[in-house]
N, C-alpha and C positions, 0 to 999 in steps of 0.2 A: 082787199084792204078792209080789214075789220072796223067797226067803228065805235067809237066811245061809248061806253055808259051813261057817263056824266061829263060837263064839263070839266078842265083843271081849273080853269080861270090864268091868275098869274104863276108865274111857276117861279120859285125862288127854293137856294138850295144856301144853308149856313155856311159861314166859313170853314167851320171844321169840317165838313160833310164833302165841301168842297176840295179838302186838300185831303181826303183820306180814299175818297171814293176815284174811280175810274171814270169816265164822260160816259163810254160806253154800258158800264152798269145801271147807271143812273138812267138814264134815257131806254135802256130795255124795261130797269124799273116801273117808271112811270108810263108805258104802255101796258107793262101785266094789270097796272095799278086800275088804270082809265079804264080797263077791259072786265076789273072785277074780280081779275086772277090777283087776295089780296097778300099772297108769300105765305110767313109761318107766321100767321096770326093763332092763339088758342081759338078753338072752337066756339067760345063762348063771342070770342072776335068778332070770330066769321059772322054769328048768326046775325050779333047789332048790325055788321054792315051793310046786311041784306036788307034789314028794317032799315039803315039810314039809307041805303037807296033808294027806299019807298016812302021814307017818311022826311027827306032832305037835313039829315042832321049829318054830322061831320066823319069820316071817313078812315078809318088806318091801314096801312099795308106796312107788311115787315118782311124786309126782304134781307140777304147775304150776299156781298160781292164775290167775285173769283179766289179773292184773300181769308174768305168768310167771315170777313165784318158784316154787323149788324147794323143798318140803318131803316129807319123810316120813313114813309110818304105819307103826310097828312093832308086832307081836303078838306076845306074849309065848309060849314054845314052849307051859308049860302055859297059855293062853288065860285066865289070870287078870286081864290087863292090855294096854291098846294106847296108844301113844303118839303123839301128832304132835307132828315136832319140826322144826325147822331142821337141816340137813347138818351145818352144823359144830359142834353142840351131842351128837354121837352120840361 
């Protein structure tokens, strides 16, 4: 069993996120997420993320379910709290 990176803290997912997304996407999701693996972020994504794991500011991943919708995992900079939401609900 691998182990986190960072905390999630609380994990809350929007309503819309909730009726669009699959349980099981979502919850592989936020494993890739915890682990670092952060989806199809741009490059320039990637690189703050690495710096916000070093430097504790807030976190993105962008991932595609089975349907290939687009959702997001955000982690809150202090790791109190992580989101999955729809793009245009941010």
């Amino acid at each position: 069993m691998q182990t986190n990176l960072f905390p999630l803290g609380r994990v809350v997912i929007t309503a819309t996120a909730h009726t669009r997304l699959s349980e099981e996407s979502v919850l592989a999701s936020l494993a890739r997420h915890a682990n670092g693996d952060w989806g199809d972020v741009c490059e320039d994504d990637r690189r703050e993320n690495e710096l916000s794991l070093e430097r504790g500011f807030r976190l993105l991943s962008v991932y595609r379910d089975g349907s290939e919708t687009t959702f997001w995992i955000i982690t809150e900079a202090d790791r109190s709290a992580t989101t999955v939401m729809m793009p245009g609900e941010y």
